[in-house]
C-alpha positions in Angstrom: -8.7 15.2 -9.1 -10.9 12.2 -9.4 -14.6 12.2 -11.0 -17.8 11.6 -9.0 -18.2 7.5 -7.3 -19.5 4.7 -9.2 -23.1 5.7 -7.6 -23.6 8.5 -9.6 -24.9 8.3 -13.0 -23.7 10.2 -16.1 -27.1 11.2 -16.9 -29.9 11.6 -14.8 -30.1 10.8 -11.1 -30.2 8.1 -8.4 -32.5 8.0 -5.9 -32.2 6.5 -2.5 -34.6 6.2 0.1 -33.5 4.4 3.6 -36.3 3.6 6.1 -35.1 5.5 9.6 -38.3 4.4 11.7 -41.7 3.0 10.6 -45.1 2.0 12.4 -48.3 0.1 10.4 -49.4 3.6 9.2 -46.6 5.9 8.5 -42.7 6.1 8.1 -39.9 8.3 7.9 -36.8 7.7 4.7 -33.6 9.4 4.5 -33.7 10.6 0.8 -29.9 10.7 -1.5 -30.5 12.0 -4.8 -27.3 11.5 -6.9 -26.4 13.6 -10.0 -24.2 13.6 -12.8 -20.8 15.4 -11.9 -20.5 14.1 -7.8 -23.7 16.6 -7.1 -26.0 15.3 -4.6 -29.1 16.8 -3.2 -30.5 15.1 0.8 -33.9 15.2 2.0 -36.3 13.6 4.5 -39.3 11.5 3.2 -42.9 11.1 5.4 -45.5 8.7 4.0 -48.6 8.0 6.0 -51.1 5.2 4.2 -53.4 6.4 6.5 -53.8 9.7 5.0 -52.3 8.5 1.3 -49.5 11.5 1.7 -46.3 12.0 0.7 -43.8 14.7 1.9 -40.3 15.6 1.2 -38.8 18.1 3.5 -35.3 19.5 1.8 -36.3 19.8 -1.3 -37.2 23.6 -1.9 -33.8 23.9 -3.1 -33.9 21.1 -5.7 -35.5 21.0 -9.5 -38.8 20.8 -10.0 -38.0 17.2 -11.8 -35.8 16.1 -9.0 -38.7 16.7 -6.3 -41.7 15.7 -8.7 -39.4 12.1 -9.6 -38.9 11.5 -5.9 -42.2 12.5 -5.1 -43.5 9.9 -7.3 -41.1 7.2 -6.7 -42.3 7.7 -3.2 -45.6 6.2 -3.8 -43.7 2.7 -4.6 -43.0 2.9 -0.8 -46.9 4.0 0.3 -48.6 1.8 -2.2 -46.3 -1.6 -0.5 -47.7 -3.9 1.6 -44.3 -3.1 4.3 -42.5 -0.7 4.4 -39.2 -1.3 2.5 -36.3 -1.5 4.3 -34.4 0.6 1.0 -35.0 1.7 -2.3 -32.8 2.4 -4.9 -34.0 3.9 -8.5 -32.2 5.4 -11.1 -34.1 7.6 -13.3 -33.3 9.8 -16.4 -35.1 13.2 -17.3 
């Protein structure tokens, strides 16, 4: 059996967010979060700079790190001046 791909960490997690559709105000981000082991937990990210928010749909199943880390990694995307085509961030807890 072979281990997890080279995009999971051996400690903490990656996080990926990958722009599906944008406007000036708000956008919509798939969200990968990588984990030790080949786990992987997949969400959908909504930002509006109108409104300052940030919501991740998907993650009532994940750790209250994983969701708070993403959450927060989030506002990179909101406090841009465009909206990133991808972000990629690994994080430890």
């Amino acid at each position: 059996m072979s281990g997890p791909g080279p995009e999971h960490p051996e400690a903490g997690a990656r996080f990926k967010f990958v722009r599906l559709e944008a406007s000036d105000t708000r956008a919509t981000y798939s969200l990968e979060v990588l984990l030790p082991e080949g786990q992987s937990r997949e969400g959908r990210l909504m930002l509006s700079r109108e409104f300052g928010t940030v919501v991740v749909e998907g993650a009532e199943t994940w750790t209250p790190w994983e969701a708070k880390t993403a959450s927060a990694l989030a506002r990179i995307l909101l406090k841009g001046g465009h909206w990133s085509r991808r972000l990629t961030r690994w994080k430890t807890d």
